[in-house]
MDTraj code that builds the backbone (N, CA, C; nanometers):
import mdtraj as md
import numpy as np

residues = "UNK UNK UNK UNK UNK UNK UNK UNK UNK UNK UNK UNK UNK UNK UNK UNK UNK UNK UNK UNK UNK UNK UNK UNK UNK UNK UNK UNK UNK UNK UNK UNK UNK UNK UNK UNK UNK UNK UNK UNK UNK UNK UNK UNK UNK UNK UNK UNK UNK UNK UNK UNK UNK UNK UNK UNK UNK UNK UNK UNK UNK UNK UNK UNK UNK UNK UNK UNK UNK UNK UNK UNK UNK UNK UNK UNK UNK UNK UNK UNK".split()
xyz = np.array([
    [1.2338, -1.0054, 1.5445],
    [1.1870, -1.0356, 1.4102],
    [1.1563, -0.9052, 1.3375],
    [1.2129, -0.8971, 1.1930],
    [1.2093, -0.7385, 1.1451],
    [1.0461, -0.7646, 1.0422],
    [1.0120, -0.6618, 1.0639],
    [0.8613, -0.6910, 0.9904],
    [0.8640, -0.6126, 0.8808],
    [0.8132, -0.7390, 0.7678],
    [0.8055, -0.7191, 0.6425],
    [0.7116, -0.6314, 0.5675],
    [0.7867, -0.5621, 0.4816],
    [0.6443, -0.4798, 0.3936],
    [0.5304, -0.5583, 0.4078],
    [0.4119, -0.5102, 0.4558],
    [0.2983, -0.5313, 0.3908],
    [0.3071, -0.5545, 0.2499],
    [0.2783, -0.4323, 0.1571],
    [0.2717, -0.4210, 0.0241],
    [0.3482, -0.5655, -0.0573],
    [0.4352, -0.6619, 0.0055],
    [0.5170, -0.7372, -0.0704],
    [0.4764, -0.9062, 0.0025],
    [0.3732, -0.8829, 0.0625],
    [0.3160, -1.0101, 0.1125],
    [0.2608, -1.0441, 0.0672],
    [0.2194, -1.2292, 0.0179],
    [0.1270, -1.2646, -0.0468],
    [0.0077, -1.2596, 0.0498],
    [-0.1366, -1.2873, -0.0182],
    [-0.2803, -1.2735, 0.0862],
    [-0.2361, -1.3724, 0.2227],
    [-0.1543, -1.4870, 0.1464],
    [-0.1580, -1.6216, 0.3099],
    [-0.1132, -1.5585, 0.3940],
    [0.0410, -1.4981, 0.3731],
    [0.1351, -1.4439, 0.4314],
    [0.0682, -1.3481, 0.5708],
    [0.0115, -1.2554, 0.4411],
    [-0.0741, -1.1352, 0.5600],
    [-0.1486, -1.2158, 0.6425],
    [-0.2322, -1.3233, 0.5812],
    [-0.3770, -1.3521, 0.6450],
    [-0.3084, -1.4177, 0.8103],
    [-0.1797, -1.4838, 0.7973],
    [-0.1347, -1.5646, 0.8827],
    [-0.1027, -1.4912, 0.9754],
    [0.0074, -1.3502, 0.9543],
    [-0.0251, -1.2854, 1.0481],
    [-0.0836, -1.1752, 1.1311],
    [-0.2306, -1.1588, 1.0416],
    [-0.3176, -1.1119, 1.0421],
    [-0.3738, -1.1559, 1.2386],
    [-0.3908, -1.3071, 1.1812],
    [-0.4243, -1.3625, 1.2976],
    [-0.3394, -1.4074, 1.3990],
    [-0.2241, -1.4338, 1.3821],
    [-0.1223, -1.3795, 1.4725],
    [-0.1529, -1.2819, 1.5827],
    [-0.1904, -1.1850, 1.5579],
    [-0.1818, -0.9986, 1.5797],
    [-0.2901, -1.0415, 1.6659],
    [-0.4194, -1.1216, 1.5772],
    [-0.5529, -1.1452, 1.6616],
    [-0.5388, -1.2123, 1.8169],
    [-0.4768, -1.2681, 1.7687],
    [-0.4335, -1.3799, 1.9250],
    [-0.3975, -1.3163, 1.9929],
    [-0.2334, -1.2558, 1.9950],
    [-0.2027, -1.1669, 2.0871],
    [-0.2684, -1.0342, 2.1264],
    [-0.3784, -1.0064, 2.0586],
    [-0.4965, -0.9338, 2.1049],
    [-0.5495, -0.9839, 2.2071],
    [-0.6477, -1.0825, 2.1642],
    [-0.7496, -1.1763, 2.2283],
    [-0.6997, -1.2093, 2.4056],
    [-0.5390, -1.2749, 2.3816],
    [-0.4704, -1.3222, 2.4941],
    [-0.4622, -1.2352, 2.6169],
    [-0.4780, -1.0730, 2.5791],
    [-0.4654, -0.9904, 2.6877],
    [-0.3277, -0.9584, 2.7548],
    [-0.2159, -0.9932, 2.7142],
    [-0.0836, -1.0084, 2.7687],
    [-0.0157, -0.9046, 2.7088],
    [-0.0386, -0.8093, 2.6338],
    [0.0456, -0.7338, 2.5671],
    [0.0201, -0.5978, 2.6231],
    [0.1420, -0.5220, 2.6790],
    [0.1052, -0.4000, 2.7123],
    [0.0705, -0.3363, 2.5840],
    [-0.0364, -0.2031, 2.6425],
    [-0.0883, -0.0751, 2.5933],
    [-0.0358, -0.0715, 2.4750],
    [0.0342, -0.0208, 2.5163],
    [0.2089, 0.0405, 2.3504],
    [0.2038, -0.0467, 2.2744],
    [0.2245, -0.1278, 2.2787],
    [0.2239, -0.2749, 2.1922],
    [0.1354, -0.2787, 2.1063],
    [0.0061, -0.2985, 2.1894],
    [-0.0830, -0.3254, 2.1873],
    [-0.1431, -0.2438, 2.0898],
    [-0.1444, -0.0998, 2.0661],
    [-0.1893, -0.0243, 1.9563],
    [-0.0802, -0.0438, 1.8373],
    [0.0478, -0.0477, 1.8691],
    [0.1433, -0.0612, 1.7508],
    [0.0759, -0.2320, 1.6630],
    [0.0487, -0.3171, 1.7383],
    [0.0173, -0.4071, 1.6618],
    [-0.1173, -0.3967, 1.5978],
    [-0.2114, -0.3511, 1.6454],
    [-0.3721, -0.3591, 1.6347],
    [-0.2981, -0.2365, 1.4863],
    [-0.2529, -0.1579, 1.4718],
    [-0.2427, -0.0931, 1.3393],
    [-0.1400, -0.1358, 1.2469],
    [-0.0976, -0.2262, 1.2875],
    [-0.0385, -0.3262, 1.1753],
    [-0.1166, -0.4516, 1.1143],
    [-0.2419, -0.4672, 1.2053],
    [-0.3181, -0.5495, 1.2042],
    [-0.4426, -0.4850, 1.0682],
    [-0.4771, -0.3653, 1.1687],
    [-0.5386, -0.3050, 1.0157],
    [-0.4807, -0.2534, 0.9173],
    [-0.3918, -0.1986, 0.8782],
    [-0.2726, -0.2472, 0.7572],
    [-0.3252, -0.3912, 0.7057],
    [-0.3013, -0.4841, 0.7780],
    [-0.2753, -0.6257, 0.6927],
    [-0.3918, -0.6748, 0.6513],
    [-0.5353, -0.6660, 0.7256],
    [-0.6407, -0.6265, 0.6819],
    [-0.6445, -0.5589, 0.5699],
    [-0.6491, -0.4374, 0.5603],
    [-0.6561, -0.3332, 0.4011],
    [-0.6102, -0.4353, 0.3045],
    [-0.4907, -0.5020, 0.3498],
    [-0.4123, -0.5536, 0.2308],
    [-0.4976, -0.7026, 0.1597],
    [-0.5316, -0.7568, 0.2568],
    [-0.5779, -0.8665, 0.2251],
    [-0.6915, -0.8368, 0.1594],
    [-0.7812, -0.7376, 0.1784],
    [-0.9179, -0.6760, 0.1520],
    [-0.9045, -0.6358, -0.0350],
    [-0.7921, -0.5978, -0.0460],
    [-0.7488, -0.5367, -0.1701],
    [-0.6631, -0.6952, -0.2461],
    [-0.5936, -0.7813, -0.2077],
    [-0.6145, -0.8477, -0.2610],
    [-0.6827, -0.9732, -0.3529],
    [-0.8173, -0.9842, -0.1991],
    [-0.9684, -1.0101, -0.2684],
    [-1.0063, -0.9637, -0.3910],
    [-1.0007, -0.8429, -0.3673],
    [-1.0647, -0.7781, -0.5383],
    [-1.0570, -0.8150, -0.6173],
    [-0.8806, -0.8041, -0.6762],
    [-0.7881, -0.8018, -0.7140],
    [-0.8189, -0.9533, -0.8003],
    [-0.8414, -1.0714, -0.7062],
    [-0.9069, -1.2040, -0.7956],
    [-1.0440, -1.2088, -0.8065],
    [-1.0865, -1.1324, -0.7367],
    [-1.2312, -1.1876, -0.7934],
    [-1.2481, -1.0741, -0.9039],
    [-1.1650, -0.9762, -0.9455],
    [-1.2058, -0.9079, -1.0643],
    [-1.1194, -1.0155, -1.1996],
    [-1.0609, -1.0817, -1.1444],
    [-0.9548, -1.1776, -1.2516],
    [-1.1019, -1.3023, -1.2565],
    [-1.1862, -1.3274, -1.1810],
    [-1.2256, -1.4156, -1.2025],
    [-1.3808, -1.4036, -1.3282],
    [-1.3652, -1.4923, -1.4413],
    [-1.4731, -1.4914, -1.5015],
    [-1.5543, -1.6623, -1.4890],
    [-1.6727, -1.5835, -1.5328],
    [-1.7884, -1.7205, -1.5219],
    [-1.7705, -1.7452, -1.7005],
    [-1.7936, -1.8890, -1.7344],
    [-1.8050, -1.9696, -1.8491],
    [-1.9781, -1.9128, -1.8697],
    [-2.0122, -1.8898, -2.0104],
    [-2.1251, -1.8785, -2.0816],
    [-2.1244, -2.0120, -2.1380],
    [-2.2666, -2.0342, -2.1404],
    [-2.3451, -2.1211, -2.1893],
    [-2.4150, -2.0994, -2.3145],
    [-2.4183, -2.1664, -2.4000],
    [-2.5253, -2.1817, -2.5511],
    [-2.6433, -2.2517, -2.4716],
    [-2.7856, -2.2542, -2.5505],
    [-2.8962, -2.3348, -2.4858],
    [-2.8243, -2.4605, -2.5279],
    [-2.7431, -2.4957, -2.6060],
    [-2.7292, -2.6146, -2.6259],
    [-2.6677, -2.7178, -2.4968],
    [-2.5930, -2.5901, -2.4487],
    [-2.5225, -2.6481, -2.2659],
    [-2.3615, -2.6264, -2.3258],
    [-2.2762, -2.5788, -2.4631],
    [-2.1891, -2.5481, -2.5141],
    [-2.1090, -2.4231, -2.4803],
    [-1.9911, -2.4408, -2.4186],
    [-1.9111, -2.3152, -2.3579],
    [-1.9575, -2.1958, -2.5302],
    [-1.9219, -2.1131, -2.5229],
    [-1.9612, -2.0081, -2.5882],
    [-1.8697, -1.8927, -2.5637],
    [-1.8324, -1.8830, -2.4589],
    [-1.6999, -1.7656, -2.3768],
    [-1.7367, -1.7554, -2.2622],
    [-1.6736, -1.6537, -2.2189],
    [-1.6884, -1.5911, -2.0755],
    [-1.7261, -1.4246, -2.0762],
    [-1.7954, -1.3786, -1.9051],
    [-1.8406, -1.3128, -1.8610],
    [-1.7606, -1.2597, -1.7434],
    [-1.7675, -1.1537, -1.7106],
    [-1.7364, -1.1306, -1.5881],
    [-1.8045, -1.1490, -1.4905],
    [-1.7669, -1.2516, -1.3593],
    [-1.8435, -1.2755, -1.3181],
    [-1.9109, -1.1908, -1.1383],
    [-2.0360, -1.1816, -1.1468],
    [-2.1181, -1.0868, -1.1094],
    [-2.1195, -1.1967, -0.9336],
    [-2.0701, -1.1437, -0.8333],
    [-2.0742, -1.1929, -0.7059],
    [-2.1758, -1.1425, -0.6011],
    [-2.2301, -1.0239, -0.6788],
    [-2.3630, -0.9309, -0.6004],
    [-2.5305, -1.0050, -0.5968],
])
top = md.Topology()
chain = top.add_chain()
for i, resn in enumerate(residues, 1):
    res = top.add_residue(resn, chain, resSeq=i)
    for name in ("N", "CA", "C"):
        top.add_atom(name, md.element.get_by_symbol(name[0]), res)
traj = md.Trajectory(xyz[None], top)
C-alpha cells in the first residue's frame, strides 16, 4: 500500500490512520524498523490533525445575543 501525503488528507482520513499506526503499536508485533518508521508517521498524522483542529475552530463563530434574546451577529468564538 503506497502512503499518501499527509498534507492532502482530510482530518477522518489521518485520524483513521492515525489509529491504525496505534494498534499496530499497542499489538507488539512489529519489528524495531517498522516500528519507528511508523510511530513517525504517526506523529506526522498527529501534527496534521492538530492543525486541522485550529483551522475550524478558528472558522467557528458564536451567535450574539440582544437582551431581547435577538441574533444581533457573531463573535469569534472564545474556547479558553
Amino acid at each position: 500500500m503506497a502512503e499518501v501525503e499527509i498534507a492532502k488528507l482530510s482530518f477522518e482520513a489521518a485520524l483513521a490512520e492515525l489509529e491504525q499506526i496505534v494498534a499496530r503499536l499497542e499489538g507488539g508485533k512489529v519489528e524495531l524498523e517498522e516500528s519507528i518508521k511508523i510511530y513517525e508517521r504517526g506523529e506526522a498524522l498527529r501534527k496534521h490533525c492538530d492543525a486541522k483542529l485550529a483551522e475550524a475552530e478558528a472558522r467557528i463563530e458564536k451567535i450574539t445575543l440582544s437582551p431581547q434574546g435577538k441574533p444581533t451577529g457573531t463573535t469569534k468564538l472564545d474556547v479558553e
